[in-house]
N, CA, C and O of each residue as an XYZ file, in Angstrom:
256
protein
N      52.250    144.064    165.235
C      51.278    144.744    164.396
C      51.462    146.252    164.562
O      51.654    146.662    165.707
N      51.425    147.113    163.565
C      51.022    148.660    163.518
C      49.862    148.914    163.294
O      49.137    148.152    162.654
N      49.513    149.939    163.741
C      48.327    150.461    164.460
C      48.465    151.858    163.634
O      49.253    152.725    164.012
N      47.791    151.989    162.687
C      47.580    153.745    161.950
C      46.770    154.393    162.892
O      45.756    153.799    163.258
N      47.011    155.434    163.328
C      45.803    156.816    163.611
C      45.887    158.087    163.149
O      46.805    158.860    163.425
N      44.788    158.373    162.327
C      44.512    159.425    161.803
C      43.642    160.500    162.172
O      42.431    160.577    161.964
N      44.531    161.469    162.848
C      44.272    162.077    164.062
C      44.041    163.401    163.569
O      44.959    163.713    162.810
N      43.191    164.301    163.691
C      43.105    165.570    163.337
C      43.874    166.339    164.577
O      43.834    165.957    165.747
N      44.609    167.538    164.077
C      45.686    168.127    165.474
C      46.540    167.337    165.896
O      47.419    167.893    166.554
N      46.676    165.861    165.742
C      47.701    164.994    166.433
C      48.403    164.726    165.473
O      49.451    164.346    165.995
N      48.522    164.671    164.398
C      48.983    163.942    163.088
C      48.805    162.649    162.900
O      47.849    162.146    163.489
N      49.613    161.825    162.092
C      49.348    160.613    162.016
C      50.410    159.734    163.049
O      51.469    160.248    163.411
N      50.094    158.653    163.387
C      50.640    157.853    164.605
C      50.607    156.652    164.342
O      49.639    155.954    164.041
N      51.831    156.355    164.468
C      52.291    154.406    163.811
C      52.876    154.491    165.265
O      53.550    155.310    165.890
N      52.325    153.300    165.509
C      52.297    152.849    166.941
C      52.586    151.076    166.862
O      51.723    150.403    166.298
N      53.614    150.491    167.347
C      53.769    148.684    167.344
C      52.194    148.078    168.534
O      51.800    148.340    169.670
N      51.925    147.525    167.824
C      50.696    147.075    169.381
C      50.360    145.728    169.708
O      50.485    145.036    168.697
N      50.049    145.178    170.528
C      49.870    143.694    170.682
C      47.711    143.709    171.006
O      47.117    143.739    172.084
N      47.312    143.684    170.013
C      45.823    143.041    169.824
C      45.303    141.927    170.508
O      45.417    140.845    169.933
N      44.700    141.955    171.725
C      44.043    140.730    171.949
C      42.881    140.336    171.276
O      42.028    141.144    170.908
N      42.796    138.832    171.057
C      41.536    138.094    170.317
C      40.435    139.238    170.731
O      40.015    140.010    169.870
N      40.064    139.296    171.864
C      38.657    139.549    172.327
C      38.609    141.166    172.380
O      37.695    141.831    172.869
N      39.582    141.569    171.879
C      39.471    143.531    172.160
C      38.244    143.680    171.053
O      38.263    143.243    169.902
N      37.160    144.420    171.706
C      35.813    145.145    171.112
C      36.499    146.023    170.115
O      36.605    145.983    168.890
N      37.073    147.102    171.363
C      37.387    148.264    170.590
C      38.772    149.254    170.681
O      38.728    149.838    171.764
N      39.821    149.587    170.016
C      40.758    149.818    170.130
C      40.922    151.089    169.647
O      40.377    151.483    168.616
N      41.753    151.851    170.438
C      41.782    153.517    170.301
C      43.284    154.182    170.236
O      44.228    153.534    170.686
N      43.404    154.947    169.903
C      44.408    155.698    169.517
C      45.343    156.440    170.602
O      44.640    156.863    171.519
N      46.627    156.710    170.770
C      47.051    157.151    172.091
C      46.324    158.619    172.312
O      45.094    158.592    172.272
N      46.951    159.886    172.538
C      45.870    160.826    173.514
C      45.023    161.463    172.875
O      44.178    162.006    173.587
N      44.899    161.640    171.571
C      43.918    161.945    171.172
C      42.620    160.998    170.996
O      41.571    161.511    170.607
N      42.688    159.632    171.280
C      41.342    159.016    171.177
C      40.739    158.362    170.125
O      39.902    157.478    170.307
N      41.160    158.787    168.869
C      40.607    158.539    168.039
C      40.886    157.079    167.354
O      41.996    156.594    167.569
N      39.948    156.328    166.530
C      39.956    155.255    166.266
C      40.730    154.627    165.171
O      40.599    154.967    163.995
N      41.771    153.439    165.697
C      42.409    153.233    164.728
C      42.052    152.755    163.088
O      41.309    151.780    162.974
N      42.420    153.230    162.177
C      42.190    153.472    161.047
C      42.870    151.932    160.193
O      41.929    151.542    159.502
N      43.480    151.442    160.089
C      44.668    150.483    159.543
C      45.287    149.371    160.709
O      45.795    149.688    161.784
N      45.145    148.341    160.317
C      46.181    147.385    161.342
C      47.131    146.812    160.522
O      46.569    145.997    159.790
N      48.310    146.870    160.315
C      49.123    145.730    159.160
C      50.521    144.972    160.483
O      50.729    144.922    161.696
N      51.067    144.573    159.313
C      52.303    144.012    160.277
C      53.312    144.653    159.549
O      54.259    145.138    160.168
N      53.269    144.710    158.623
C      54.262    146.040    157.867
C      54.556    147.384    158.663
O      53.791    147.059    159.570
N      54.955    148.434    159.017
C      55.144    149.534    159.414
C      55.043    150.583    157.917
O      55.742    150.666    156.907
N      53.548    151.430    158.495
C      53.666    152.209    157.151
C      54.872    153.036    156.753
O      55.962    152.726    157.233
N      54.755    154.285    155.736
C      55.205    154.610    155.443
C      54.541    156.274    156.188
O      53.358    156.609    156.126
N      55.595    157.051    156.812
C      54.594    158.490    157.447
C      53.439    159.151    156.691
O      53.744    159.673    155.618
N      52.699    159.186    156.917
C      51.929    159.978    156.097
C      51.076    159.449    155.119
O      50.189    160.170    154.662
N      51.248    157.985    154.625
C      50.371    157.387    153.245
C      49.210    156.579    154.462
O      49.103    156.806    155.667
N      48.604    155.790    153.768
C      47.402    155.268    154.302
C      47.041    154.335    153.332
O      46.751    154.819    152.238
N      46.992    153.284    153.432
C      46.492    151.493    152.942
C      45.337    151.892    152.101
O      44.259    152.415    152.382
N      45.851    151.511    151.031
C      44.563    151.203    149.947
C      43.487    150.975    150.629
O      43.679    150.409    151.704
N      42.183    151.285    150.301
C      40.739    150.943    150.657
C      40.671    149.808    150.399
O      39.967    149.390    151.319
N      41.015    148.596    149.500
C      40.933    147.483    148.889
C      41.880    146.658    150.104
O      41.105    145.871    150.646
N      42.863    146.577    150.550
C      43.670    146.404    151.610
C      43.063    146.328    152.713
O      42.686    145.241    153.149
N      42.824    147.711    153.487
C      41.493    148.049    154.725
C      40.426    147.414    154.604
O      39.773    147.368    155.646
N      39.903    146.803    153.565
C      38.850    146.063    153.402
C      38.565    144.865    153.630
O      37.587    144.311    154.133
N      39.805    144.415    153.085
C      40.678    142.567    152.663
C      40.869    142.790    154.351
O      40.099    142.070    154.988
N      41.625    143.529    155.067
C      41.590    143.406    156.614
C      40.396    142.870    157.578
O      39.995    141.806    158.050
N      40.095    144.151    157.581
C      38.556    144.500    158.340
C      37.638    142.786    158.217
O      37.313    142.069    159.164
N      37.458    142.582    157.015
C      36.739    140.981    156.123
C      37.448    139.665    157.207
O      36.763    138.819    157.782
N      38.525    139.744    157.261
C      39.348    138.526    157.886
C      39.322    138.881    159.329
O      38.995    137.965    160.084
N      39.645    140.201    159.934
C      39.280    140.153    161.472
C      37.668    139.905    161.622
O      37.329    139.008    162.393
N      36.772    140.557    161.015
C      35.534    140.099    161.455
C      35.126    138.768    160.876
O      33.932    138.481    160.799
N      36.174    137.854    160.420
C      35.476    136.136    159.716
C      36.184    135.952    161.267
O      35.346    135.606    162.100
N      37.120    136.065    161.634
C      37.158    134.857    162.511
C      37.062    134.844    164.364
O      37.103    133.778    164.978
């Protein structure tokens, strides 16, 4: 899985990550900030996942 962070001062950060079932909450490397996007695709630098996409996500990690 990639991991977007959209980092003010850090830029953006595609990161490979391994998600456990039970992680609450998942954060961004040193700047902290909260990851934005999870796909299995590797974005593209700089673009950011349709809202409709992030949505369709977000919907299926919190169903199951």
């Amino acid at each position: 899985m990639y991991a977007t962070c959209e980092t003010v001062g850090c830029g953006n950060s595609y990161r490979q990550i391994a998600i456990p079932d039970d992680a609450g909450t998942v954060i961004c490397g040193p700047c902290g900030n909260p990851i934005t996007n999870i796909t299995d695709i590797k974005p593209t630098e700089g673009t950011v996942l349709p809202t409709w996409i992030s949505e369709m996500l977000q919907t299926q990690n919190s169903g199951s």
